[in-house]
C-alpha positions as CSV (number, residue, x, y, z in Angstrom):
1,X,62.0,-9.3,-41.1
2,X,59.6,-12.3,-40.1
3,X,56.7,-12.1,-41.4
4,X,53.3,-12.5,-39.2
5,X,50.0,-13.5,-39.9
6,X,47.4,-10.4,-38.9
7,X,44.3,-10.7,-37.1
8,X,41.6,-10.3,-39.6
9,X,38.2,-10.5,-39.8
10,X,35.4,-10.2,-42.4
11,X,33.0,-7.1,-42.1
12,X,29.2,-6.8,-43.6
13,X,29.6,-3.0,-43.5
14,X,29.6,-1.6,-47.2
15,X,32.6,0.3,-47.4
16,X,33.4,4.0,-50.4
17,X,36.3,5.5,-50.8
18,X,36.9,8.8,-52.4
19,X,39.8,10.4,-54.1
20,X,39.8,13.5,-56.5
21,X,35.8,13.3,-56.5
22,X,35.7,9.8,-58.0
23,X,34.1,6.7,-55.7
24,X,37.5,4.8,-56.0
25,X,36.3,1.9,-54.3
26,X,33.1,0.6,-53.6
27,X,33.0,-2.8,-51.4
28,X,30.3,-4.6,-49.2
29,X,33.2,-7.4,-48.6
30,X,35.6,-5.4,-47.0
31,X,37.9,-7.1,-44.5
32,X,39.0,-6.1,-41.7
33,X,42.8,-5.9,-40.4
34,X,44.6,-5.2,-37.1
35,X,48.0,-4.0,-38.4
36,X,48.9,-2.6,-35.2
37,X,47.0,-3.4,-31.3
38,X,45.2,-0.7,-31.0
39,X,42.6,-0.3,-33.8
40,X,42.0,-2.3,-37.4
41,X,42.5,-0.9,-41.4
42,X,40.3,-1.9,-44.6
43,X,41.9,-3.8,-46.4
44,X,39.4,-4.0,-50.0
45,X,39.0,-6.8,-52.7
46,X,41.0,-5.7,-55.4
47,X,37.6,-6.6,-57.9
48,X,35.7,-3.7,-55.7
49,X,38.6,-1.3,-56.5
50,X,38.9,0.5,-59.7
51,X,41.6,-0.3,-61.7
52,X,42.0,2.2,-63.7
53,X,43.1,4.5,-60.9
54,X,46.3,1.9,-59.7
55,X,49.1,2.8,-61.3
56,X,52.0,0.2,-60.2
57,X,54.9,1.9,-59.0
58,X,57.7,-1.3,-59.3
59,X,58.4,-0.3,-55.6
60,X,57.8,-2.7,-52.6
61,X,57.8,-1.6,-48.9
62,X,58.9,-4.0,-45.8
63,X,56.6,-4.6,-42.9
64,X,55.7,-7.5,-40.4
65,X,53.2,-8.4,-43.2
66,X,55.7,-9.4,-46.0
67,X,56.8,-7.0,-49.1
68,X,54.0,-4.7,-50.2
69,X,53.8,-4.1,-53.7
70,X,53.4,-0.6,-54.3
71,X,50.8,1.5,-56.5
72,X,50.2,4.9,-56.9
73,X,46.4,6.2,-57.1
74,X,45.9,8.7,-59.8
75,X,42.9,10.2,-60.8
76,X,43.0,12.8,-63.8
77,X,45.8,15.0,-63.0
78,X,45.7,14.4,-59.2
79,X,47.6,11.3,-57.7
80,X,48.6,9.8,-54.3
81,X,52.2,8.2,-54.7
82,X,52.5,5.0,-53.4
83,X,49.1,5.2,-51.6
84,X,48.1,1.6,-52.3
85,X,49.9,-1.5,-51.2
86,X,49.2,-5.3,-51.4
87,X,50.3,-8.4,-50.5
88,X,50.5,-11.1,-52.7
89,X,49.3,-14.7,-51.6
90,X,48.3,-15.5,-47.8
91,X,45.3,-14.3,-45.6
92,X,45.7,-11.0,-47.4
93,X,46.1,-11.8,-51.5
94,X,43.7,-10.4,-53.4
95,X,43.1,-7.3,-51.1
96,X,44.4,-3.8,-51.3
97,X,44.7,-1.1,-48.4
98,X,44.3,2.2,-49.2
99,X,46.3,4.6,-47.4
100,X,43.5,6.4,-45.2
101,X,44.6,9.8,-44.8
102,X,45.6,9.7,-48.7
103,X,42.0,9.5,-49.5
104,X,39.8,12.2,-49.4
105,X,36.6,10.5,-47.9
106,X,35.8,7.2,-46.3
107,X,32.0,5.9,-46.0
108,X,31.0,3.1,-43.7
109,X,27.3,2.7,-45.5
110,X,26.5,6.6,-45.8
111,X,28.0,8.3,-43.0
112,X,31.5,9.2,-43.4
113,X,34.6,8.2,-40.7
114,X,37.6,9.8,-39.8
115,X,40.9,8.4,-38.9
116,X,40.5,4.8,-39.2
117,X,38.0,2.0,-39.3
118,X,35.5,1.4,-36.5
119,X,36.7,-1.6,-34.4
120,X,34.0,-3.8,-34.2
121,X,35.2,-5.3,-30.8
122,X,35.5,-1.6,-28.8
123,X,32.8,-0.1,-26.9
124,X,32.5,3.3,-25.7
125,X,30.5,4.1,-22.3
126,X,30.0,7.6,-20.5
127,X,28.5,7.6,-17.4
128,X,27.5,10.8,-15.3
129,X,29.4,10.6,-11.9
130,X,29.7,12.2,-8.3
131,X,32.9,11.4,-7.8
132,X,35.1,14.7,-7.1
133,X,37.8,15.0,-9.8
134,X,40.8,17.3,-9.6
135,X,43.0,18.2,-12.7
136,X,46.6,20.0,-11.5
137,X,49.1,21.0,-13.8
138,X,53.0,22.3,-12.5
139,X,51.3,21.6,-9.0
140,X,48.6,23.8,-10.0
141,X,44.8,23.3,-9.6
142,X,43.0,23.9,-13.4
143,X,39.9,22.2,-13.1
144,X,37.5,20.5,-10.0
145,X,34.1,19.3,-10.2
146,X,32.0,16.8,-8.5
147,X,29.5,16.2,-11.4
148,X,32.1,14.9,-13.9
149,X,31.0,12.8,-16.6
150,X,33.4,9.3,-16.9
151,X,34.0,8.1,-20.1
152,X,35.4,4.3,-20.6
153,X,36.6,2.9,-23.8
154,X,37.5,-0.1,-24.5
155,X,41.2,-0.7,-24.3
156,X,42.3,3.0,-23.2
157,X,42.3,4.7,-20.0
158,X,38.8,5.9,-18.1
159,X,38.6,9.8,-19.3
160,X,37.0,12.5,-17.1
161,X,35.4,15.0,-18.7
162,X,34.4,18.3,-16.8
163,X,31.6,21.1,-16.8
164,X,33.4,24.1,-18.6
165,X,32.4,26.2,-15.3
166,X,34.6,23.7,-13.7
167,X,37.5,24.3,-15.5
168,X,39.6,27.6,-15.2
169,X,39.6,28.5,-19.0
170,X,41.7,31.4,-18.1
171,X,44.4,29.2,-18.1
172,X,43.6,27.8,-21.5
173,X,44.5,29.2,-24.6
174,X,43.1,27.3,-27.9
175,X,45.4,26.3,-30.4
176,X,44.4,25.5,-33.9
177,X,44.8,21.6,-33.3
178,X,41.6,19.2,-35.0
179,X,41.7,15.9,-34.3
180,X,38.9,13.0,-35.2
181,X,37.9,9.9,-33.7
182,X,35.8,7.5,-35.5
183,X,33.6,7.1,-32.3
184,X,33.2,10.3,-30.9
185,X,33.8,13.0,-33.9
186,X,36.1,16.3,-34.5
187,X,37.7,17.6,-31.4
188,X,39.5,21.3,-30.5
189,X,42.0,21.6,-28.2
190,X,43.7,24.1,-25.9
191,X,47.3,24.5,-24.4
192,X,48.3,25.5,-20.5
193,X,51.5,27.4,-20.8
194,X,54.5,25.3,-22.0
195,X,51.6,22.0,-21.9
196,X,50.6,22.0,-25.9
197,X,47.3,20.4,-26.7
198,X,47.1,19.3,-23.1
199,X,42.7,19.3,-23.2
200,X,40.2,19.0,-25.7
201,X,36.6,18.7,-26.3
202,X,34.1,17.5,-28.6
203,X,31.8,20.7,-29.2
204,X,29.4,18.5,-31.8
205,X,29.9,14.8,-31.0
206,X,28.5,11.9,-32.8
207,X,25.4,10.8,-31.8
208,X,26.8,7.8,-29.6
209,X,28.9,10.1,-27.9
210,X,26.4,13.1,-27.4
211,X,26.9,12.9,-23.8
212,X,30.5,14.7,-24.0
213,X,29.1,17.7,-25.8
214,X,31.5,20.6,-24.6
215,X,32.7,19.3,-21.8
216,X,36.8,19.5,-21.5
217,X,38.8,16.3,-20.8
218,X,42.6,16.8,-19.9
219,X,45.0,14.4,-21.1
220,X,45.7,12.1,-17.9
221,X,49.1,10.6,-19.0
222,X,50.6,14.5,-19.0
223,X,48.5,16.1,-15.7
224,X,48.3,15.0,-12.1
225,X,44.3,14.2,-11.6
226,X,42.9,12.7,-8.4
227,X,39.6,11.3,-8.0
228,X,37.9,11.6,-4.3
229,X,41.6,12.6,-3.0
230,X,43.0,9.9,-4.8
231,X,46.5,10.8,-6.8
232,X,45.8,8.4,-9.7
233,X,48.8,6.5,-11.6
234,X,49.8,8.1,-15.2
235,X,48.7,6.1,-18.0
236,X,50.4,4.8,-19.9
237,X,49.3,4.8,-24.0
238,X,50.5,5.6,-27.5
239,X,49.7,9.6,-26.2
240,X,52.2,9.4,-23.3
């Protein structure tokens, strides 16, 4: 497999990660890497991570990055196999990523993230909107409204989140589905029939993202949605 160089950049944020109730690692140098397109990893100096806790495995995983040496974290008589991996020599020697839903908490200064690391380089807007918005699924209507609120991110697909008066929630049956987004918060979700997890919503958002607060957003790459009579194309995204 050839081996690629990663976009990478250095972050100011101080960056905690905890495992079995011990701070695990503890870095204001933390860099930042895009392993995949869509949103970066930490990857921490090895000095900022406790090395008491790494526990070498002799095993070595294959990726676009090179061979990852393996570690496992342990803590007491709780442990994480294979939950660390670095990558000797090149942009990323002397750093180790932490597998993130391994851990048990991540801190970006003091207020704690979910998923993965905060891309500096994305932006989130929502913007109220008179534009009338139609949500059909199987050819029928489940939700209209003409005061939809229009939320763009950077990199994904404009999102239309509705008034729950303008949805017909006796079509929706919630499931026990969680989800979190570093930028928004913890989202609930409901099904329509056969169409699992189909529309969600954020009952307390993050502050940056207050604006969605209980409104219900339908996943556009799975229903037919058209804005001001519009049909609009399916998106197409890692959710299709």
């Amino acid at each position: 497999m050839a081996v690629e160089e990663p976009r990478t950049e250095q972050s100011a944020k101080r960056v905690r990660v905890l495992f079995a109730g011990v701070v695990v690692a503890d870095t204001t140098r933390p860099l930042l890497v895009w392993e995949n397109p869509y949103y970066p990893t930490y990857y921490l100096p090895k000095e900022d991570v406790r090395g008491d806790v790494l526990v070498p495995s002799g095993r070595t995983r294959a990726s676009h990055l090179g061979d990852g040496e393996l570690s496992t974290v342990r803590v007491a008589d709780r442990e994480a196999v294979d939950a660390a991996v670095e990558y000797p020599g090149g942009p990323l020697g002397g750093h180790v990523r932490l597998d993130w839903p391994a851990m048990d908490r991540w801190f970006e200064e003091d207020e704690e993230i979910h998923t993965h690391a905060r891309d500096p380089h994305k932006r989130v807007d929502i913007l109220p909107s008179s534009r009338h918005v139609r949500v059909d699924i199987g050819g029928e209507p489940v939700a209209e409204s003409s005061s939809p609120w229009l939320l763009f991110e950077t990199g994904l697909p404009t999102r239309y989140y509705l008034p729950k008066p303008h949805v017909r929630l006796d079509r929706l049956v919630r499931t026990d589905t969680v989800t979190h987004c570093p930028y928004k918060g913890a989202a609930e979700y409901w099904s329509v029939g056969d169409h699992t997890d189909i529309a969600w919503s954020y009952p307390s958002p993050l502050p940056e993202s207050q604006r969605i607060a209980g409104l219900i957003c339908f996943a556009d790459e799975r229903v037919d949605v058209r804005v001001d009579g519009v049909l609009q194309e399916r998106p197409r995204t890692p959710w299709s």
